[in-house]
N, C-alpha and C positions, 0 to 999 in steps of 0.2 A: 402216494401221488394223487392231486387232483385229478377229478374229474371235468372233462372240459366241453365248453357246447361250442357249437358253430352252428354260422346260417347257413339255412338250406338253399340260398343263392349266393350264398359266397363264402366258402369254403374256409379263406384266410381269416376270416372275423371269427377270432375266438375269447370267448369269456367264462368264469367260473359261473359255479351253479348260482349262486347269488343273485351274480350282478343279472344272469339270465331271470330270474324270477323278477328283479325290478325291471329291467328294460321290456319285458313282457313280448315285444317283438323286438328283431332286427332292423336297423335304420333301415337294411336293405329293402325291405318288406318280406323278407324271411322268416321263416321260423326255426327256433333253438331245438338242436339236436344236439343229444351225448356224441361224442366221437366214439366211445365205445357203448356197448349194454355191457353193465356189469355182469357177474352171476351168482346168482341167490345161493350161495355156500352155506348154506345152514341145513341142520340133518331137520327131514319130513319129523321123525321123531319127536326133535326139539319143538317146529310151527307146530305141533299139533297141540301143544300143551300150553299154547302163548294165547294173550289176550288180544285182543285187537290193538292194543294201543303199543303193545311190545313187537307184533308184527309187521304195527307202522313203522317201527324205527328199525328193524333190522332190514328191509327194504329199501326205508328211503333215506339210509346213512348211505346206502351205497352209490344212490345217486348225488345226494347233496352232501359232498366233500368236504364244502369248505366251511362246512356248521359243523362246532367240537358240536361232542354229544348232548352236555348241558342244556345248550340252544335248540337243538334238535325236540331232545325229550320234552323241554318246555313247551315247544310249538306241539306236540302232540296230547299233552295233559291240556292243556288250555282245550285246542280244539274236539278234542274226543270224551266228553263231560256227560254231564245234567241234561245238556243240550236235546242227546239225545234217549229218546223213551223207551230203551231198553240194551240194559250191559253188553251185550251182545255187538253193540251196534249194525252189523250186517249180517241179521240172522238167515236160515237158510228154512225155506220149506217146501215139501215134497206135494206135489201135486199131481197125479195123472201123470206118474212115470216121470216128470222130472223136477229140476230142485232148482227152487228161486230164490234166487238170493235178493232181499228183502232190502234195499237199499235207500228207502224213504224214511227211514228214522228220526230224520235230524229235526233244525228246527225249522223247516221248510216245506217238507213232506216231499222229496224228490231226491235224486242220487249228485244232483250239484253240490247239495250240503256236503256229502263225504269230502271233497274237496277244500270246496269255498269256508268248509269250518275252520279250516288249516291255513287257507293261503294266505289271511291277513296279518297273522303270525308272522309265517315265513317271509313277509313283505318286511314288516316293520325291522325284523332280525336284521335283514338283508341289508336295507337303508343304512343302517347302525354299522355293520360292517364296511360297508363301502362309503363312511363318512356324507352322506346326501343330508343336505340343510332343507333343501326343498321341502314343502308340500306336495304329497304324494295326490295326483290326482288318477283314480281307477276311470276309467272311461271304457263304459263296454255297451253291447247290442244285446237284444236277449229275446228269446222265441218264445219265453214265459216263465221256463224255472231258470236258470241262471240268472235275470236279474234280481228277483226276488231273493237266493242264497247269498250273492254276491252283497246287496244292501243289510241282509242282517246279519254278514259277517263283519263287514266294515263300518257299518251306523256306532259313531263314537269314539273310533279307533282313535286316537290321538294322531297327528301328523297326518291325516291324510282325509281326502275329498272321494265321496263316488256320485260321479254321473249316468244310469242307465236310459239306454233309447227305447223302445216296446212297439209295435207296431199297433197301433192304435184300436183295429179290427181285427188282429189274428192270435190274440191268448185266451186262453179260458174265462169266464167269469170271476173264479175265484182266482186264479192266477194275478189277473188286472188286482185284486182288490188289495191282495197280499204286497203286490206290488206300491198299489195308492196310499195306502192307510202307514206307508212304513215310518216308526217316526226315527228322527238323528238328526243332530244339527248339520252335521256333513255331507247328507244324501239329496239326491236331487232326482227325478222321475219324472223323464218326460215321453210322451206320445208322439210318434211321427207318422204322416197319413204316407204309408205306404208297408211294404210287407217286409219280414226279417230280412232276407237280405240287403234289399235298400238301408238297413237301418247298418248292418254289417258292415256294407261297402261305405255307408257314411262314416264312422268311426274309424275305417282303417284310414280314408281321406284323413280325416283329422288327423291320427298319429303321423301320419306321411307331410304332414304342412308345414315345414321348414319354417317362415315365418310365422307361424303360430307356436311353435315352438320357442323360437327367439324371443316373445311377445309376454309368454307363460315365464320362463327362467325370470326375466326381467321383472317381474311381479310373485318371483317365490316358487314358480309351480311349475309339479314335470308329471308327462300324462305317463300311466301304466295299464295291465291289460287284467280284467280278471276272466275276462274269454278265456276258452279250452283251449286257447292257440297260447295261453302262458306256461309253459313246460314248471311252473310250482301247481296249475292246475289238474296236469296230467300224471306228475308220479304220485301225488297220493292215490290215484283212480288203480296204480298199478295194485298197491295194497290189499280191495276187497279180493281180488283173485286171488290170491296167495292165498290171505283167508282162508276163504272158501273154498278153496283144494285140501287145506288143511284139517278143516273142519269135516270133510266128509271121511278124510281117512282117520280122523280121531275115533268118528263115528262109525266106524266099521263097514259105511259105506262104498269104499273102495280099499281097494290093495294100495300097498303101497309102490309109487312109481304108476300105476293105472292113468290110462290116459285119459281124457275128457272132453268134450266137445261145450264150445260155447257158444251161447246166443246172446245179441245183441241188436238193441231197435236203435237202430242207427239215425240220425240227422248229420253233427256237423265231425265224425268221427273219431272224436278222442276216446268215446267212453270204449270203441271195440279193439282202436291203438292202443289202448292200456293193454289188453288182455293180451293183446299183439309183442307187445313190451316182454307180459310176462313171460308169455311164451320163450319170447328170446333168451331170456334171464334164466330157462330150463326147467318151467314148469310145465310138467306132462300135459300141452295141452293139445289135441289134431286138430278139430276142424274149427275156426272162426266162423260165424256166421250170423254173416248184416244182417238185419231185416229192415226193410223199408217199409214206409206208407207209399200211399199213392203220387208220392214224388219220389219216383224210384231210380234218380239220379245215377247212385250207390248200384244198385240192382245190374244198368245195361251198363256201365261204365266197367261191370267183371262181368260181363256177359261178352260185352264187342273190344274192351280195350281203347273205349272211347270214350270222353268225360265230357257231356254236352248239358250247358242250363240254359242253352236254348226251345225252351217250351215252358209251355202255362205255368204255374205256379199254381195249386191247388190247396184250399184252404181244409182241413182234415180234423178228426177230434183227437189225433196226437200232435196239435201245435208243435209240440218241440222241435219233432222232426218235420216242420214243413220248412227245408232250407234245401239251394239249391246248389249254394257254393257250399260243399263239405273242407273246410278249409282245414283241418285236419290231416287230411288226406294225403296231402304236400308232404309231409313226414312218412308215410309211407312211400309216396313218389320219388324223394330223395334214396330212401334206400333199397328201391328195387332197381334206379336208375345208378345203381354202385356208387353213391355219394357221389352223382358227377354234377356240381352245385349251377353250372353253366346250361345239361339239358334239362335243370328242373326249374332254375330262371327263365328258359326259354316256353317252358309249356305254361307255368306261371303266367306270362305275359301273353301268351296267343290266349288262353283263359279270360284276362282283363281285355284282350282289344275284341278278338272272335266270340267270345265265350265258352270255346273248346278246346280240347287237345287230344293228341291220341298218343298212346302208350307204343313201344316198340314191341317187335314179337317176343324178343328175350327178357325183357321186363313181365309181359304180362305168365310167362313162365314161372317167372317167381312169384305169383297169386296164388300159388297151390294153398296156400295156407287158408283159404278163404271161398264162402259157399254165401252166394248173393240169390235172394229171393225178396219178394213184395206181398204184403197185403191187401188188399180193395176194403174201405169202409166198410161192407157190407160182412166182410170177413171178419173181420176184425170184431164187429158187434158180436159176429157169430160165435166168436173164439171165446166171448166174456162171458156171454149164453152158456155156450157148452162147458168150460170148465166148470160156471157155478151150478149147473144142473147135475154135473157129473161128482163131483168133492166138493163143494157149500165155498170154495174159496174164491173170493172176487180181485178182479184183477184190473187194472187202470188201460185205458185205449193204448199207450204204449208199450205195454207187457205184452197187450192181448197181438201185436203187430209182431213180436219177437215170438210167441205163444204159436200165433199163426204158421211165421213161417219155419218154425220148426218141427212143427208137421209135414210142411210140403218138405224138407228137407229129409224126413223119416220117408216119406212116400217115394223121394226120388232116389233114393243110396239105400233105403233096410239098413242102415246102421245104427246097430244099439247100441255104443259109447253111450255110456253114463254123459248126460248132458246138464250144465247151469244156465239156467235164463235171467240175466237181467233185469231183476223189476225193479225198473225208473220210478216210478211215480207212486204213491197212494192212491186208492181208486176215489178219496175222498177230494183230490184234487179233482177230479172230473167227473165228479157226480150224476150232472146231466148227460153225458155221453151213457155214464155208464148203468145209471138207470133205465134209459131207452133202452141201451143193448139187454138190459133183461126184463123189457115189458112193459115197464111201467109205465105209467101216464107220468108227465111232468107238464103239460099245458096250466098252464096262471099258479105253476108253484117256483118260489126260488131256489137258489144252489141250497140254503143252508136247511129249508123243510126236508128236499131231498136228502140230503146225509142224515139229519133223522132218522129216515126212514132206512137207508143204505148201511145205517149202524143194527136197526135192527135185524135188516137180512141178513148180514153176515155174521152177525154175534159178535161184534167189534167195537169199542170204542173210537166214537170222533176225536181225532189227533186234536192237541192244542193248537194246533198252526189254525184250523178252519176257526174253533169256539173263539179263539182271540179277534179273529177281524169277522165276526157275525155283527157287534155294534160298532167294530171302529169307525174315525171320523177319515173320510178322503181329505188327508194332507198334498197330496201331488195332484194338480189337475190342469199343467202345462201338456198342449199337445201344438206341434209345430209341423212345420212342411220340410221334406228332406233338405232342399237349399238354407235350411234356416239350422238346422241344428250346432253350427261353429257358435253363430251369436247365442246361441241359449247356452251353452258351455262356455263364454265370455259373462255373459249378464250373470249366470249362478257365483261364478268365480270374482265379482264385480270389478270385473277387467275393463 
């Protein structure tokens, strides 16, 4: 039997795993849910001796039904390659009592790639199956590493077009450049003066624009999502967990069936819904646990049972997570609200007109699974400080946010579950953040003298992602105002 999605505003809209990976969102402005979680039927035994790319596929056959295995296993050799800079790909290491799963490998230096290596694959597969003449046009927002993963998975694809937005003043330096410098006939990279969410809520206008839609068919071209809201971006994210459970009991790290406690530096929340997933699917896992920056959204919204992005927007040295619509989350909404797709339309929509919503008392019952805490900037420094003064290992601003609040989570429960931390990023991506956080002068030096230096403290090689755009040339250097972004996805498209 397939396996089947629906919207999480409308319950009767059902499509296979496919056609849900091209449509990327629901007409309704939904997002694609399994009607069921499979379950991970494989003996611990078996994952513990599987490679990463074997563990992709006994995973994500069980969600993607309607790919024979041929198409599957292909989509997983293409993307889990050369790419990235060690067989391993999601290695695990131990630090100061707990184990970080190393998730910047690829060719991006961020945990988008785990995904975004795979999902043009699973696009192009998809297209083929559901006979689509179109041009595939990706159209996505990006807080710094998604659009970067996204454009060098898709730069060349054949059939298909990617547009990313970036908010003009809130990505890293190097983020921006990665971004600028990218080349492919099919990619386009533009700046919008305003902050990720704005760029967010611009794209989803776009998909929601009937005649723009009409407009696009007519001239060949259908938008799709490579945001964390496209359910082909979320089940690989289900993957390194399974891994990584597996890998610690191969390692004699855990018993087996041993529970585990997971961290997570949360923004727009797929990457801690995967683990959420996994969980489901029957992997030993107890406590989930967000951690937030200084937009701690995520934080009071499991503190009060109240979802407000009504307040400042603050600009942070983990970009990624500076978002205030966790649009993710809706997939957990749906399913604490018993898949009743009418009260998760309805808080959906006081969210778009209020900007809030609030949860019922019996819903936020079902949160047990989940332990919400925050960072401060200053924390956060401190976290990169201390770990490297303590075991020589350096950590990127959004580890050090998961790092952090995994200590106040130790401080507030005494529970020593074996715990996995998330690390998002290369510290080589944030260089400058993360040199200050251990001292160092950076006044009149740039990103790349710093990593220099940042390779020598830590006895580490600079990733190719940085040495590649130290000369590149800035190919992308369109920056527009949020009202203008439909015409710059018309004029790229030369509609």
């Amino acid at each position: 039997m397939d396996l089947l999605y629906r919207s999480t505003r409308d319950s009767s809209v059902q499509v296979t795993a496919s056609q849900a990976v091209l449509k990327g969102l629901s007409a309704d402005g939904g997002l694609f849910v399994p009607n069921t979680i499979p379950a991970l039927d494989v003996e611990l035994e078996k994952l513990a001796e599987m490679s990463y790319q074997e563990t992709a596929y006994e995973v994500m056959s069980r969600f993607l039904t309607d790919f024979t295995e041929e198409e599957l296993k292909g989509c997983i050799e293409r993307a889990y390659d050369a790419k990235f800079d060690t067989p391993e790909i999601a290695p695990l290491v131990k630090a100061d009592g707990a184990y970080y799963l190393e998730l910047f490998h690829g060719a991006t230096i961020a945990f988008k790639d785990m995904a975004l290596s795979i999902l043009p694959h699973l696009m192009t597969v998809s297209a083929r199956k559901n006979q689509v003449k179109n041009e595939i046009v990706i159209l996505t927002a990006t807080s710094g590493d998604t659009g970067k993963a996204a454009l060098a998975g898709f730069a060349d694809v054949p059939g298909t077009r990617i547009v990313v937005f970036y908010p003009k003043n809130g990505v890293s330096p190097i983020q921006e450049k990665q971004m600028v410098t990218q080349k492919g006939a099919n990619v386009k990279v533009i700046g919008i003066h305003g902050n990720f969410d704005d760029a967010q809520t611009g794209v989803k206008k776009l998909f929601g624009d009937k005649a723009l839609e009409e407009e696009m068919a007519a001239a060949g071209f259908q938008f799709s999502s490579a945001n964390s809201i496209n359910i082909g971006r979320l089940i690989p994210q289900i993957v390194y967990y399974v891994y990584a459970y597996a890998k610690l009991y191969a390692n004699g790290e855990i018993e087996k069936n041993e529970k585990i406690n997971v961290v997570v530096p949360t923004g727009n929340f797929g990457n801690i819904l995967a683990a959420y997933y996994a969980k489901q699917m029957g992997l030993p896992i107890e406590k989930l646990i967000c951690a937030s920056n200084e937009n701690k959204v995520l934080f009071d919204f499991f503190q009060t049972g109240s979802y407000d992005k009504n307040r400042d927007f603050i600009l942070t040295s983990s970009p990624s997570m500076d978002i205030l619509i966790s649009s993710n989350l809706e997939r957990l909404i749906y399913r604490i609200a018993d898949s009743d797709d009418r009260a998760d339309a309805a808080m959906m929509k006081a969210l778009s007109e209020n900007g809030k919503y609030e949860i019922t008392p019996a819903m936020r019952e079902k949160l047990g699974d989940f332990y919400g805490n925050f960072a401060s900037e200053q924390e956060t420094a401190r976290t990169i400080f201390d770990l490297y003064d303590k075991t020589g290992y350096v950590i990127d601003p959004h580890t050090a946010v998961a790092s952090c609040v995994y200590g106040k989570y130790l401080k507030d429960t005494g529970d020593q579950t074996k715990a996995v931390i998330a690390s998002t990023a290369s510290p080589y991506k944030f260089t400058r953040s993360v040199m200050e956080a251990l001292g160092k002068s950076c006044e009149g030096r740039d990103d790349f003298e710093l990593a220099d230096e940042l390779s020598g403290l830590s006895g580490t090689e600079i990733p190719k992602a940085v040495e590649e755009i130290r000369t590149a040339p800035v190919l992308h250097d369109t920056v527009v105002e949020i009202s203008e972004m439909k015409n710059a996805v018309k004029k790229f498209l030369g509609m």
